[in-house]
C-alpha positions as a printed Julia matrix, in Angstrom:
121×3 Matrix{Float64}:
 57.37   -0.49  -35.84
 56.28    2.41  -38.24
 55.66    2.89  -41.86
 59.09    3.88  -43.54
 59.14    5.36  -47.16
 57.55    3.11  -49.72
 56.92   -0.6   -48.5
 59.51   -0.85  -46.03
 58.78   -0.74  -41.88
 61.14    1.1   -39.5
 61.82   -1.18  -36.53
 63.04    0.7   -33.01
 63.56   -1.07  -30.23
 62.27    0.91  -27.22
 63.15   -1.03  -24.26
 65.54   -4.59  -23.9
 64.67   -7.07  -20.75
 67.28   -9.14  -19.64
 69.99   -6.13  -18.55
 68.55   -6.83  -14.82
 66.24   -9.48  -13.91
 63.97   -7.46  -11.41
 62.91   -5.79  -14.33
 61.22   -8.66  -15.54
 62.21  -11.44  -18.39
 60.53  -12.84  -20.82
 57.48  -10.53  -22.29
 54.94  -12.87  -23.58
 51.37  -11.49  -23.46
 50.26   -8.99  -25.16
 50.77   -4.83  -24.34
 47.91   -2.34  -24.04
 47.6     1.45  -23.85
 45.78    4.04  -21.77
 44.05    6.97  -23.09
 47.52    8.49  -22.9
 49.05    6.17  -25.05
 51.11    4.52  -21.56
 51.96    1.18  -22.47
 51.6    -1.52  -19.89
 52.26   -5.51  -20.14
 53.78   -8.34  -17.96
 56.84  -10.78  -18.3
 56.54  -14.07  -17.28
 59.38  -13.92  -15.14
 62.09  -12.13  -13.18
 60.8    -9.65  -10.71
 62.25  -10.43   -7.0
 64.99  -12.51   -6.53
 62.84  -14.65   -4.12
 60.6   -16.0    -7.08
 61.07  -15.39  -10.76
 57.2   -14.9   -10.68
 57.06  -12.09  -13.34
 56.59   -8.62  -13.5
 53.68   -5.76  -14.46
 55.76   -2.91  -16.17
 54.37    0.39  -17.36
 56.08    2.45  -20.36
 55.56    6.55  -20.8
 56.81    8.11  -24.09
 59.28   11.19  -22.66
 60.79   14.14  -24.53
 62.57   13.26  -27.2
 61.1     9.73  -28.82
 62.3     8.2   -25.78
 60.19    5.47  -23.75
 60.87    5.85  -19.61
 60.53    1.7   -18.32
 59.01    1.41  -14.68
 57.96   -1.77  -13.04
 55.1    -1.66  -11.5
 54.87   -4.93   -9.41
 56.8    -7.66   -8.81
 54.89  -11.1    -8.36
 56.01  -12.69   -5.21
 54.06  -15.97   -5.73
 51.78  -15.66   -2.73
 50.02  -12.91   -4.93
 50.14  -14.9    -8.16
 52.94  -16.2   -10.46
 53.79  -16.43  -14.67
 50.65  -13.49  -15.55
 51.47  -15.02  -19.38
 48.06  -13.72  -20.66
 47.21  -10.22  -21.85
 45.3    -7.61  -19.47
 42.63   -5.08  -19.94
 42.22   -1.89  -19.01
 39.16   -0.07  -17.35
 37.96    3.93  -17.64
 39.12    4.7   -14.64
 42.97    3.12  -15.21
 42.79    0.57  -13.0
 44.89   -2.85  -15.23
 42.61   -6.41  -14.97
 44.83   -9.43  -15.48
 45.38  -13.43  -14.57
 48.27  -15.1   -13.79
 48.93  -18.97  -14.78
 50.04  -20.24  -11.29
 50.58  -19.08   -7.62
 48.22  -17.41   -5.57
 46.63  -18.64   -2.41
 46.12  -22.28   -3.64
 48.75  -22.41   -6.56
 46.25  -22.28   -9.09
 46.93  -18.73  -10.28
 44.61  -15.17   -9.43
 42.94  -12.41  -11.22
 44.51   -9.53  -10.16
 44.01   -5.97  -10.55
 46.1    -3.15  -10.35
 45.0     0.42   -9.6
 46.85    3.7   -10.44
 48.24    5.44   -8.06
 49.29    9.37   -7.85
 52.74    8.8    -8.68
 52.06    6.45  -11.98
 49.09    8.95  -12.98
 51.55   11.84  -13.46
C-alpha cells in the first residue's frame, strides 16, 4: 500500500497464493526485507504435495513495478512444519525462523536459511 493523493491509500496486490499449492497457502507471519529491499516470508501451508508443511518464499522487485515470486523451500515435515511466526534476518543474508510443529520429534525447529549464488543475484 502507498500514499495516494490527499488521505486516500493505493492498494496493489503484488503476488496471489492459492493459483498452485507448491507455492505455498496461507501467508500468516509477518514479511521482512534485505538491504535490497527482497522481501521474504513463509505460508503456513502448501509446499510439496507430500505434506502441506508450508513454504519460505522470496520476492525481488523487477523492471517495471513488477514483483518476481520464488519459493525458496518447501517444508517436508521431517525438517519442520506450519513456520506461522515471523523470521529475522542477519548481515550476512542468511533468514532465522521457527516452525510450530514437525521436525525430528514433532515439536517444531529453528531453522535457518542461507543465501545462495543464485538467490543473491
Amino acid at each position: 500500500m502507498t500514499r495516494g493523493s490527499g488521505k486516500t491509500v493505493d492498494e496493489q496486490i503484488i503476488h496471489a497464493f492459492g493459483a498452485n499449492e507448491a507455492g505455498g497457502l496461507f501467508p500468516y507471519a509477518p514479511v521482512v526485507f534485505n538491504r535490497r529491499g527482497d522481501m521474504f516470508g513463509a505460508t503456513l501451508e502448501g509446499g510439496s504435495a507430500s505434506c502441506e508443511c508450508g513454504t519460505i518464499f522470496g520476492m525481488k522487485q523487477e523492471a517495471g513495478g513488477k514483483w518476481g515470486f520464488e519459493v525458496l523451500h518447501r517444508f517436508v515435515g521431517t525438517d519442520g512444519s506450519d513456520p506461522q511466526y515471523g523470521m529475522t534476518l542477519d548481515s550476512k543474508g542468511n533468514l532465522y525462523g521457527t516452525t510450530k510443529n514437525g521436525g525430528p520429534y514433532s515439536g517444531g525447529v529453528v531453522f535457518e536459511l542461507s543465501p545462495t549464488a543464485q538467490a543473491s543475484k
